[in-house]
C-alpha positions in Angstrom: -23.9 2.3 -12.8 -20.2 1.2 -12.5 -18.6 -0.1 -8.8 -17.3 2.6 -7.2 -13.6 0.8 -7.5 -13.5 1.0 -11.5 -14.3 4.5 -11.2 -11.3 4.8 -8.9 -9.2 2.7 -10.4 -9.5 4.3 -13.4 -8.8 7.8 -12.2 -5.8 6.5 -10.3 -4.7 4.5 -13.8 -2.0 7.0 -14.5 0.1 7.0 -11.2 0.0 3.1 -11.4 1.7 3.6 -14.6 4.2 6.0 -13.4 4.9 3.6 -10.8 5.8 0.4 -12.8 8.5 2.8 -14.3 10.1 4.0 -10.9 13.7 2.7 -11.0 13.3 1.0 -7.6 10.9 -1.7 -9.2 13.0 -2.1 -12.5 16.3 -2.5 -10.4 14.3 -4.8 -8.5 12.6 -6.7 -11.0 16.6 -7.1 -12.3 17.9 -8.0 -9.2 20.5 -5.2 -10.0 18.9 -2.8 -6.9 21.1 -2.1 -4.6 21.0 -3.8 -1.4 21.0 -1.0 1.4 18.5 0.9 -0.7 16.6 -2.5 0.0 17.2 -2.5 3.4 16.0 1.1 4.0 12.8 0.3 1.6 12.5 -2.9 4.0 12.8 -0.7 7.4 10.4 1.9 5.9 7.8 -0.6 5.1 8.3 -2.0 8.9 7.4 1.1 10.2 4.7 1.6 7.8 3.1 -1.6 8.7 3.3 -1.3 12.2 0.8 2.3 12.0 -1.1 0.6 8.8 -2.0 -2.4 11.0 -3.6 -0.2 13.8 -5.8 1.4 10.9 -6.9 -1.9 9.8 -8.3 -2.9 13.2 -9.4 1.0 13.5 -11.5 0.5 10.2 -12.6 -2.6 11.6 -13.9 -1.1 15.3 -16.6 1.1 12.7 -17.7 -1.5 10.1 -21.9 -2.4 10.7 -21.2 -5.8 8.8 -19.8 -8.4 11.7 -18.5 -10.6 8.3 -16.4 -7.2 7.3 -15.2 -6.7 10.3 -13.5 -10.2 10.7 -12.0 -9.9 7.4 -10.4 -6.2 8.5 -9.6 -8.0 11.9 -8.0 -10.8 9.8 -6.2 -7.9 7.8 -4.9 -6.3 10.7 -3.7 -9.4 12.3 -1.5 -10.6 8.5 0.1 -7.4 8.7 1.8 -8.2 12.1 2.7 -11.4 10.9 4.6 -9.8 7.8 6.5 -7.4 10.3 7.9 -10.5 11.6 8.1 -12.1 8.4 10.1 -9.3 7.2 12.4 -9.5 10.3 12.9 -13.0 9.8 13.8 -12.4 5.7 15.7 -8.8 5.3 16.7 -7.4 8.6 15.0 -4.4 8.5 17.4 -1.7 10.5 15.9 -1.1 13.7 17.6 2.0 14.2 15.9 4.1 11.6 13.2 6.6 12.0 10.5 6.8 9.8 11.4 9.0 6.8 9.3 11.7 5.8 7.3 10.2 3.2 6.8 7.1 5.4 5.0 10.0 8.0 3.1 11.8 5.8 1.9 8.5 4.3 1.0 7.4 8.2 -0.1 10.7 8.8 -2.5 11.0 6.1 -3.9 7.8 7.1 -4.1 8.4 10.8 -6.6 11.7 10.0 -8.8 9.5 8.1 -10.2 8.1 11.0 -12.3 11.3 11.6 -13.4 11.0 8.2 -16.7 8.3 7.3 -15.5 4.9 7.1 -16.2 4.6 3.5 -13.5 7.2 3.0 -11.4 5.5 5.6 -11.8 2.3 3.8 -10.3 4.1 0.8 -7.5 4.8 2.2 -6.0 1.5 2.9 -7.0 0.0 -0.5 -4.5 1.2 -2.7 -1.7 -0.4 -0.2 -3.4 -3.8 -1.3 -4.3 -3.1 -5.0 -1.1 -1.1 -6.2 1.0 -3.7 -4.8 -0.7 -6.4 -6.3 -0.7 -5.2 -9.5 2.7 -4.1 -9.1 4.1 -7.5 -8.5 2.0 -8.8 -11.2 3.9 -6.7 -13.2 7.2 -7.1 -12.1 6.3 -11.1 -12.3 5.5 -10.9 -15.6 9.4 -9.1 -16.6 11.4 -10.2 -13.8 14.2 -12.4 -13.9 14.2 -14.7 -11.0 16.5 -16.7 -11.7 18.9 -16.0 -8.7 17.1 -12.7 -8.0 18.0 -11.8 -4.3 14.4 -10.2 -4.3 12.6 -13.1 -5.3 10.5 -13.9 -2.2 10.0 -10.3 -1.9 8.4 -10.0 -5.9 6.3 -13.5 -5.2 5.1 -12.3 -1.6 3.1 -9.7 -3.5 1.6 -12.4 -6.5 0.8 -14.1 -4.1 -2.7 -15.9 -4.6 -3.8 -15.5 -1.5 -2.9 -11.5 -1.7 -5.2 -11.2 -4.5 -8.2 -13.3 -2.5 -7.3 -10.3 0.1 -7.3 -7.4 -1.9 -10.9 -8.0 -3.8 -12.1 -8.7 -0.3 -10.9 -5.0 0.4 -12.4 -4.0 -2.7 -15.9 -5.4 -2.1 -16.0 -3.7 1.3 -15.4 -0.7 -0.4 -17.7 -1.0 -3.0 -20.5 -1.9 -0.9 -19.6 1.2 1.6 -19.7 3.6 -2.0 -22.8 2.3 -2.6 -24.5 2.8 0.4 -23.0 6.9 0.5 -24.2 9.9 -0.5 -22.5 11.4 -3.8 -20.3 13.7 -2.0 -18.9 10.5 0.2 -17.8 7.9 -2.6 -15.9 11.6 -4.3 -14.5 11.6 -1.2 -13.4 7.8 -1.5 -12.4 8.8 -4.8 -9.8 11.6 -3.9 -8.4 9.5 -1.1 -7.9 6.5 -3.4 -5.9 9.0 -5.5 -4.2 10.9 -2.9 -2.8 7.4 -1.3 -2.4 6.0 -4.6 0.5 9.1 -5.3 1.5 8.2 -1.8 2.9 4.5 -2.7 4.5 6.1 -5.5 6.4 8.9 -3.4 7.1 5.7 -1.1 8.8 4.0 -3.3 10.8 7.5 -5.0 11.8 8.2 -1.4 12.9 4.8 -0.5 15.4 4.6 -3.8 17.0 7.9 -2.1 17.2 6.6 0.8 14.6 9.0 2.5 17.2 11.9 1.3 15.4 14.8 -0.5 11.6 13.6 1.1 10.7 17.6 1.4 11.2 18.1 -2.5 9.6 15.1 -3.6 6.5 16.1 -0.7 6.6 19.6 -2.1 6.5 19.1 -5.9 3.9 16.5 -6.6 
């Protein structure tokens, strides 16, 4: 029987696709992207962050395993320090609200936490697995050489990211695997849903938050 995750992953395959195409990675991957489109991507993510960090430690509050629930804890607690990483780096604007893809994305997330944990779980992974494989990707074609977004693209190939993420992974598996059929489609569907949801993140922050309701409305 296949891990739950290949299943997913395969079913999300062609969104992570369509995301290594968005112009916002290819500009980035160039160092061509325009700066305040970076900025309000940066501020975005901030916000993000900030609600995705309280989800973590939510998630880990309902784990049985004590071991998982050090390693959510442990999640929660690196995505503070990247907020202030991020400070520290890019200047994120502290003026700006979230945009509206950034608050369905935190939204979505939020009413998770009525659902199991297995599908809660879910629901967080593709913020560790699509990035990672996204900044493999962008690794593997950027030029770097005096990129401006360099530490941003290496943050994310990080080796210590990918330790994190197939941590995430196993405590999903092993959640799927304890659940009843219905649960892991469940898993499946979120994984999916929030999978689309880093790639309306990303489409939203290259225009600068401006037409959120038509790119909400038509995908």
């Amino acid at each position: 029987m296949k891990k739950w995750s290949e299943e997913a992953w395969a079913a999300a395959l062609p969104l992570v696709e369509k995301i290594k195409e968005l112009p916002f990675l290819r500009e980035l991957s160039e160092g061509s992207l325009d700066p305040e489109i970076f900025r309000f991507y940066i501020s975005q993510d901030n916000l993000y962050i900030n609600e995705y960090s309280r989800v973590l430690a939510h998630i880990a509050s309902r784990l049985p395993e004590m071991a998982d629930v050090e390693t959510f804890l442990g999640f929660a607690a690196a995505g503070v320090a990247v907020e202030k990483e991020l400070h520290a780096m890019y200047d994120p604007d502290p003026t700006l609200r979230k945009s509206d893809a950034c608050e369905f994305y935190t939204s979505y997330l939020r009413a998770r936490s009525q659902a199991d944990v297995a599908v809660e779980a879910a629901a967080i992974l593709p913020c560790f697995w699509v990035y990672l494989e996204v900044g493999k990707y962008i690794l593997s074609t950027a030029r770097l050489e005096g990129n401006r977004y360099g530490a941003w693209i290496g943050t994310y190939s990080d080796p210590a990211f990918d330790e994190s993420t197939r941590k995430a992974i196993d405590v999903c598996d092993r959640l799927a695997a304890a659940a009843p059929e219905h649960i892991r489609r469940q898993m499946t569907d979120t994984f999916i849903d929030c999978t689309r949801l880093e790639m309306l993140f990303w489409e939203s922050a290259y225009r600068c938050g401006k037409a959120d309701t038509e790119l909400l409305t038509t995908r």
